[in-house]
C-alpha positions in Angstrom: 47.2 -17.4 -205.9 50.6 -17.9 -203.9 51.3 -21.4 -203.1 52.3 -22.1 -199.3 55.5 -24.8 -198.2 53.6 -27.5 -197.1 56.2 -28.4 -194.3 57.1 -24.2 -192.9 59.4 -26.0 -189.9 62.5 -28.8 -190.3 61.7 -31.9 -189.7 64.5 -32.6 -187.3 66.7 -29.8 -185.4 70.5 -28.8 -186.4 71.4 -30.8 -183.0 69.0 -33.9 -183.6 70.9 -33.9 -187.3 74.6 -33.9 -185.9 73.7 -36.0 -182.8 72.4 -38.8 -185.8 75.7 -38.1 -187.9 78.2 -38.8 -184.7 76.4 -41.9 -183.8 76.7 -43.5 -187.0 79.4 -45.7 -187.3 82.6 -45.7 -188.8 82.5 -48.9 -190.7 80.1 -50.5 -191.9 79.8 -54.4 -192.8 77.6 -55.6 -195.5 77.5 -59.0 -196.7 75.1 -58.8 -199.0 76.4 -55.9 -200.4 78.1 -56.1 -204.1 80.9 -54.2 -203.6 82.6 -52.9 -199.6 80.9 -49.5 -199.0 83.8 -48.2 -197.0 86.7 -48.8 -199.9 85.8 -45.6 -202.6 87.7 -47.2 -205.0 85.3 -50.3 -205.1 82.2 -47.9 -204.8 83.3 -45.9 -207.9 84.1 -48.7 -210.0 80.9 -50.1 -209.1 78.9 -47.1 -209.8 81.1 -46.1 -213.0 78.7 -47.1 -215.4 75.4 -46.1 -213.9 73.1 -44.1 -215.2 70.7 -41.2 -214.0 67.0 -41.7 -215.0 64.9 -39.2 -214.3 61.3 -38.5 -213.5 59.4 -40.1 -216.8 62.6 -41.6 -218.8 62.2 -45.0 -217.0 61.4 -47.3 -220.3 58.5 -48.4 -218.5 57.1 -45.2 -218.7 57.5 -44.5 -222.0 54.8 -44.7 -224.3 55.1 -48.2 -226.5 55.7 -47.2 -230.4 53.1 -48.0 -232.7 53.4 -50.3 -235.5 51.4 -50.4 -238.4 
């Protein structure tokens, strides 16, 4: 059995999507942000030690060990 897309259509239109991207603003002010969003240097150093966890590493989702 072939399985169907459930969504066969974009959500939103080529002209919706760059009509969202030109209204967004240039800079953007956070206060409660950690680090300034629009300086890359900040972002990188902030992010430079994250780490990806995928779909069932999460140590919450990992099985606890057995001890015996």
């Amino acid at each position: 059995m072939k399985r169907e897309p459930i969504s066969k259509t974009p959500l939103f239109t080529k002209e919706q999507i760059e009509a969202a991207i030109a209204a967004a603003p240039d800079y953007v002010d956070d206060p409660e942000s950690p680090y300034d969003p629009n300086n890359e240097a900040e972002v990188k150093a902030f992010w430079a030690n994250a780490r990806r966890v995928m779909p069932g590493e999460h140590r919450f989702q990992q099985h606890a060990k057995k001890s015996r």
